[in-house]
C-alpha positions as CSV (number, residue, x, y, z in Angstrom):
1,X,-26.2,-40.1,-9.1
2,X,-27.4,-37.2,-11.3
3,X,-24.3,-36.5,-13.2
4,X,-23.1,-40.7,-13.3
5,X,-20.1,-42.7,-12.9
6,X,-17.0,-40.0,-14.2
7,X,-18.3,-37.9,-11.7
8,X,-17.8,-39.7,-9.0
9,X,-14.8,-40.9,-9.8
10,X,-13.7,-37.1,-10.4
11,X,-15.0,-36.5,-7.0
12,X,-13.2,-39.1,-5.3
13,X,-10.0,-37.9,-7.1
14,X,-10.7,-34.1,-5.6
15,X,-11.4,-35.2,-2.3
16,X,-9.1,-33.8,0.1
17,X,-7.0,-36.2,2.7
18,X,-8.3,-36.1,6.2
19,X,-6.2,-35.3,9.2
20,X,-4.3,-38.4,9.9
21,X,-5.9,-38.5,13.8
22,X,-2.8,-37.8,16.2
23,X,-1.0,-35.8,14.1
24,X,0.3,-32.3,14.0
25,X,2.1,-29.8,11.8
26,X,3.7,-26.7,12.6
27,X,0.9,-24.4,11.4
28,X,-1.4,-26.7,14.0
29,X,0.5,-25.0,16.6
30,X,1.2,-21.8,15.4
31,X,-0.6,-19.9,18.4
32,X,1.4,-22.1,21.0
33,X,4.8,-21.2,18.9
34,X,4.0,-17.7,18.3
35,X,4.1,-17.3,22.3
36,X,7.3,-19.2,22.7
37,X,8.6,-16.5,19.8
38,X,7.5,-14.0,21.8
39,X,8.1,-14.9,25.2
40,X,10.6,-17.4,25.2
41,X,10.7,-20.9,26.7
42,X,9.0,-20.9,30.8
43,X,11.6,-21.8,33.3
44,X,9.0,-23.2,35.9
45,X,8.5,-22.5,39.3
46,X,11.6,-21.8,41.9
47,X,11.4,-23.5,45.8
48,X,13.1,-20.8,47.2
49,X,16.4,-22.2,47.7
50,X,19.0,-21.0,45.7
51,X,21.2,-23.7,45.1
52,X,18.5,-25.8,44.5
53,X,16.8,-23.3,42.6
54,X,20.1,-22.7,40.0
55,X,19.9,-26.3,38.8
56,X,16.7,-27.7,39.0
57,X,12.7,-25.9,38.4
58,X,9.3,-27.1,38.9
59,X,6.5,-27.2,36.5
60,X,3.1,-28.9,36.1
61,X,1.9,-31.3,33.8
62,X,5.8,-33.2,34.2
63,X,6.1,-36.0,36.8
64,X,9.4,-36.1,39.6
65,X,10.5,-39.3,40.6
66,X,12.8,-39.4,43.7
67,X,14.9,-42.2,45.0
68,X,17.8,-43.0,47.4
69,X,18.5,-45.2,50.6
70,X,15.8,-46.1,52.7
71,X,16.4,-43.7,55.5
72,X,18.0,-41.0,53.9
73,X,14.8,-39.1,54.1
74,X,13.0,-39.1,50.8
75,X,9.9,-38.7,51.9
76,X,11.0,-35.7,54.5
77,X,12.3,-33.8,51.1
78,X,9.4,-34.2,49.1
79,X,7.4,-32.5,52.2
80,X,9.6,-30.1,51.7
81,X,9.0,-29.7,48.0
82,X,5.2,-29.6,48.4
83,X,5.2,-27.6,51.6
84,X,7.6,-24.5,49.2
85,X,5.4,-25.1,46.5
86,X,2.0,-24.3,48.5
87,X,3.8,-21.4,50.4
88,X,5.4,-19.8,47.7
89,X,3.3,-20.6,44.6
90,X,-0.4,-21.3,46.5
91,X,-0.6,-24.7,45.2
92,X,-2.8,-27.3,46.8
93,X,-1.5,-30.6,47.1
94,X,-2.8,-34.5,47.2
95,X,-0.8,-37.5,49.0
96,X,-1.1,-40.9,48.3
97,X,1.1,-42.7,51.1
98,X,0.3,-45.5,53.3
99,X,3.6,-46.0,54.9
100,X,2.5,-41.6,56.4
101,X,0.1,-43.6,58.5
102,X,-1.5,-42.7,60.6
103,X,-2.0,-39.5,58.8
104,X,-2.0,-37.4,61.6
105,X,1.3,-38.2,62.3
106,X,2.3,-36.9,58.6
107,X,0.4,-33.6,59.5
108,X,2.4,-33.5,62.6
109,X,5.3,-33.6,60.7
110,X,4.5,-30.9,57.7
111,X,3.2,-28.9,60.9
112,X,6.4,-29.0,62.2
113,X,8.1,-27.5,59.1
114,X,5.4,-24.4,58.3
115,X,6.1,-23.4,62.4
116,X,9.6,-23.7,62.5
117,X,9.6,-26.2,65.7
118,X,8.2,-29.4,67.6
119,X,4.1,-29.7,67.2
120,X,3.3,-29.8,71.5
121,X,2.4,-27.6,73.6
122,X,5.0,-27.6,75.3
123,X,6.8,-25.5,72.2
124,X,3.3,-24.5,70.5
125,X,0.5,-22.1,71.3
126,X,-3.2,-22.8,70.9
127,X,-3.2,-20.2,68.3
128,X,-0.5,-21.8,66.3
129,X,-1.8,-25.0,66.5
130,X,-5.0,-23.4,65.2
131,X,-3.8,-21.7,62.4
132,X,-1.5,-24.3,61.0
133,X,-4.5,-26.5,61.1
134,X,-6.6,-24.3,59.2
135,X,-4.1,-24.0,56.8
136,X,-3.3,-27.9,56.0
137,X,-6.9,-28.5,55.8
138,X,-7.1,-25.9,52.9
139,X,-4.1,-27.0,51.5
140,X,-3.4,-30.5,52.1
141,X,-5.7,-33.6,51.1
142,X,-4.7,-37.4,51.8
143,X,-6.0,-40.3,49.6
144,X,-6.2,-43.6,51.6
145,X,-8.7,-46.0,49.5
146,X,-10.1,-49.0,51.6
147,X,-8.3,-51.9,50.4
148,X,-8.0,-50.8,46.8
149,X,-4.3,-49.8,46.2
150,X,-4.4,-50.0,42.4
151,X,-3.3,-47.2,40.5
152,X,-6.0,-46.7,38.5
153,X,-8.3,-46.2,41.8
154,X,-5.5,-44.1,43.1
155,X,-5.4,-41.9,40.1
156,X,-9.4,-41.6,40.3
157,X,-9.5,-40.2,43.7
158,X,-6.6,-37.7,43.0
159,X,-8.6,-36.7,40.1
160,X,-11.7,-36.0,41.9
161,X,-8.9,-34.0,44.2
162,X,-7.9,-31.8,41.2
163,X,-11.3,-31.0,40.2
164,X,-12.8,-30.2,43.7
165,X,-10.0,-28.6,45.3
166,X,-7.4,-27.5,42.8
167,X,-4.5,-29.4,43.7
168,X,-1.6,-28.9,41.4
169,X,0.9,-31.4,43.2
170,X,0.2,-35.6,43.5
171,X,2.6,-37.2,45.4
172,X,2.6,-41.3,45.1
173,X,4.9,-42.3,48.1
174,X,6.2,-45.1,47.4
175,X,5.9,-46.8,44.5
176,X,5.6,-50.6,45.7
177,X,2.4,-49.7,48.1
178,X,1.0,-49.4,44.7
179,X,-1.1,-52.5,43.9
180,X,0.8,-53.5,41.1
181,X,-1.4,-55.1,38.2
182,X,0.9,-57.0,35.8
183,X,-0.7,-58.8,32.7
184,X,-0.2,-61.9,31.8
185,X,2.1,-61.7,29.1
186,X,4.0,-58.4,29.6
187,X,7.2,-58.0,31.4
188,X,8.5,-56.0,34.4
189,X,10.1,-53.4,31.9
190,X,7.3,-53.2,29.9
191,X,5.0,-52.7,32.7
192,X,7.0,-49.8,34.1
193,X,6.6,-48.3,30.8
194,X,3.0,-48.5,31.2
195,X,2.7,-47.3,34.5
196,X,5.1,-44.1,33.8
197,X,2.7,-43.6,30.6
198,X,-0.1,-43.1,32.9
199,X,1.4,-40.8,35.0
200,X,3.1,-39.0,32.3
201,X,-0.8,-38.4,31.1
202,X,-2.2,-38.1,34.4
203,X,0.4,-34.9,34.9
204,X,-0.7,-33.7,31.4
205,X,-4.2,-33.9,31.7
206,X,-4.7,-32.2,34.8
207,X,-1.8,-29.7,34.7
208,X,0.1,-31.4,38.2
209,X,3.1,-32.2,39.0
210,X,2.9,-36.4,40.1
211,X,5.7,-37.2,42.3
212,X,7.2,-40.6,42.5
213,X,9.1,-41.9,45.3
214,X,10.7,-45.0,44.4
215,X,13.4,-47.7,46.1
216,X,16.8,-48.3,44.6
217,X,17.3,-52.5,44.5
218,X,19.5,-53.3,47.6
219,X,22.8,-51.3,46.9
220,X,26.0,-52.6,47.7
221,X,28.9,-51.9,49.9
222,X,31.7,-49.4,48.7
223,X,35.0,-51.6,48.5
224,X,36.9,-51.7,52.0
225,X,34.4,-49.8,53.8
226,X,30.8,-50.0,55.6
227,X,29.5,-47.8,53.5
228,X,26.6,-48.1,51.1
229,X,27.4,-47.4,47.5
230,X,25.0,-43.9,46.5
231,X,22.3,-45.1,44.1
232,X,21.2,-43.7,40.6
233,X,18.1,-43.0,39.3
234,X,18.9,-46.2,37.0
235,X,19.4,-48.3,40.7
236,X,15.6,-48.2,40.7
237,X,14.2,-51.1,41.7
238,X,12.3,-52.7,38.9
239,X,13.6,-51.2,35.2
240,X,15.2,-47.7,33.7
241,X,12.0,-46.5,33.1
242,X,11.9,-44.9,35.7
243,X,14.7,-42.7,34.9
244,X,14.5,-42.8,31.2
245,X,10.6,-42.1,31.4
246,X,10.6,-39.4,34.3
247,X,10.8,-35.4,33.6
248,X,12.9,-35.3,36.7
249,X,14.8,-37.2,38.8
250,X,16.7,-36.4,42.1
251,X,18.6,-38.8,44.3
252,X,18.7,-37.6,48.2
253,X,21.7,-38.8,49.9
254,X,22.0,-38.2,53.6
255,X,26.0,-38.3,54.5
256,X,26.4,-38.4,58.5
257,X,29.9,-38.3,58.4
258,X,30.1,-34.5,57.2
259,X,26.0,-33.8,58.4
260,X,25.1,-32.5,55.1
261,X,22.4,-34.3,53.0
262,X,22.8,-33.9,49.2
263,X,20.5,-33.4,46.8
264,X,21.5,-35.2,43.2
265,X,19.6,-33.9,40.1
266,X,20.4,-36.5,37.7
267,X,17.7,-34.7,35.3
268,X,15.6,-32.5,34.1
269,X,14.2,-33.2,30.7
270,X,14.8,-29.6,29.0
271,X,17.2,-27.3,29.9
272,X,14.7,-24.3,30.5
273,X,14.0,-26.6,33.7
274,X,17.7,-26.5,35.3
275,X,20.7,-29.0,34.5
276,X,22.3,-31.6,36.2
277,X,24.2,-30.8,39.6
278,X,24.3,-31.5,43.7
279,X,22.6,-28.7,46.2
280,X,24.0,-29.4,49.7
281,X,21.6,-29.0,52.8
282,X,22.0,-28.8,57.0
283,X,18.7,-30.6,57.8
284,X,17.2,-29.9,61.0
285,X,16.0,-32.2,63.1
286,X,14.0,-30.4,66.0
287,X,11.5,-29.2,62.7
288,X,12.7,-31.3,59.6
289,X,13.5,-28.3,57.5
290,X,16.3,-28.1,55.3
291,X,18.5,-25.3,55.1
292,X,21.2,-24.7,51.9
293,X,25.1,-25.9,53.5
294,X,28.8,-25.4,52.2
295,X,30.1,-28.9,52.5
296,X,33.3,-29.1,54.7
297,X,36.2,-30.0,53.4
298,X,36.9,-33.0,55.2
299,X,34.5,-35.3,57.5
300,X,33.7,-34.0,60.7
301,X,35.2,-30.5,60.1
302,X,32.4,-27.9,60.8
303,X,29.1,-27.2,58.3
304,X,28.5,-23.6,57.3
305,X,25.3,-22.6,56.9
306,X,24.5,-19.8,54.1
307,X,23.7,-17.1,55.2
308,X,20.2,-16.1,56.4
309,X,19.2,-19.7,55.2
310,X,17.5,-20.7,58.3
311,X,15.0,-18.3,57.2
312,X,14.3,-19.0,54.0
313,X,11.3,-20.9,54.2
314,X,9.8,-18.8,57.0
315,X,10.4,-15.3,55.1
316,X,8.1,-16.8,52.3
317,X,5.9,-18.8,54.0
318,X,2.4,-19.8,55.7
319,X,2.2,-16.8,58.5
């Protein structure tokens, strides 16, 4: 006002350009890409089980959706995932599954895996039963809102989970128990879109690893045979988002004819984190663990076992 009009107007000409909100340049980042210089990219965490390991590495803040028949033993993998993961890396974990109920019988079952055989007596000890207790109950928490399935509420509790216990793993199992909140207006697709979004964020924001287990849509038969076809991560039941939205998908397919059960990874988003393949596994059904196989070469010709794989979760686990 003291110096008049021309001054403002060369003010106003001077004036830098604020940060467009949102954006970012290179020099932004230049600690983050300093370390990658340095360091080079992370490859995430390993499970343990080397053929797995070879094509396919965890990390947090990414989300893993899993798919295949119903009955080929989804949920009994991604046990197995979380179970390696709070073994071998000390990770805490949160579940979110309502078809697990009642929960004890899910801690029965990840029981089962950490002791290497049937949760009774009649195969336990007191002191076992003890001690795997104590250690699901300081690694292991369930989220089972009264009547309120939505994700938003789901996503709430498991954050109150990451801030007063740690967890690092969230595992929404399945998808459709989900109460599904469509607006007027938007479509399936879209709303898939939305819904990966917000665990995409979820993962980012509180450095865990969200996995999804999802349905394929009813598969067909494979022409001239009994057989259901083996679904894709874009089967899905609902939209490709799922698959085109995910940081990792794997597709378990139990085949009884050979008694192997293979694991698809149809993707990891960067390469750092493994590359597409199949890891073969004997699963056991006296503990539901899941040891590394060699395929045979034709159905019902014998399974070989790798080597030392029976103890591969034991020689890194809970005891």
């Amino acid at each position: 006002m003291a110096e008049g009009p021309d001054a403002l107007l060369k003010a106003l000409e001077d004036a830098p350009i604020p940060r467009l909100e949102g954006t970012f340049t290179a020099e932004d980042l230049r600690e983050g890409l300093h370390q990658l210089f340095e360091e080079g990219y992370t490859s995430g965490v390993e499970l343990g089980i080397p053929n797995l390991d070879e094509i396919m590495r965890l990390e947090t803040g990414r989300v893993l959706t899993v798919t295949g028949i119903p009955g080929h033993g989804k949920s009994d993998f991604v046990d197995e995932i979380v179970l390696r993961l709070c073994t071998r890396q000390d990770w805490r974990a949160g579940y979110f599954s309502p078809e697990n109920t009642p929960i004890e019988y899910h801690h029965a079952k990840l029981a089962e895996k950490l002791l290497g055989h049937r949760f009774r007596k009649d195969f336990s000890t007191e002191e076992e039963f003890a001690r795997v207790v104590d250690y699901l109950s300081q690694r292991v928490w369930h989220i089972l809102p009264d009547g309120d399935f939505t994700l938003g509420n789901v996503l709430s509790k498991a954050r109150e989970l990451v801030h007063r216990h740690g967890i690092r793993v969230f595992v929404i199992d399945p998808y459709n128990y989900i109460n599904h909140q469509i607006p007027a207006g938007m479509t399936e697709t879209g709303y898939i879109g939305s819904f990966m979004n917000s665990l995409a964020r979820f993962a980012r924001l509180n450095s865990c690893l969200v996995i999804l287990v999802a349905h394929p849509r009813k598969m067909n038969k494979q022409y001239g045979t009994q057989k259901t076809e083996v679904p894709t991560m874009y089967d899905i039941n609902g939209s490709a988002n799922f698959f085109n939205m995910t940081d990792y998908g794997i597709v378990v397919d139990r085949q009884d004819e050979m008694g192997i059960v293979y694991i698809h990874v149809e993707k990891t988003r960067f390469r750092n984190f493994g590359t597409k393949g199949n890891a073969a596994f004997c699963y056991d059904v006296t503990n539901g663990r899941y040891s590394p196989c060699t395929p045979p070469p034709e159905p019902g010709m014998q399974v070989q076992p790798w080597k030392g794989a029976k103890d591969l979760f034991s020689s890194e686990g809970w005891i």
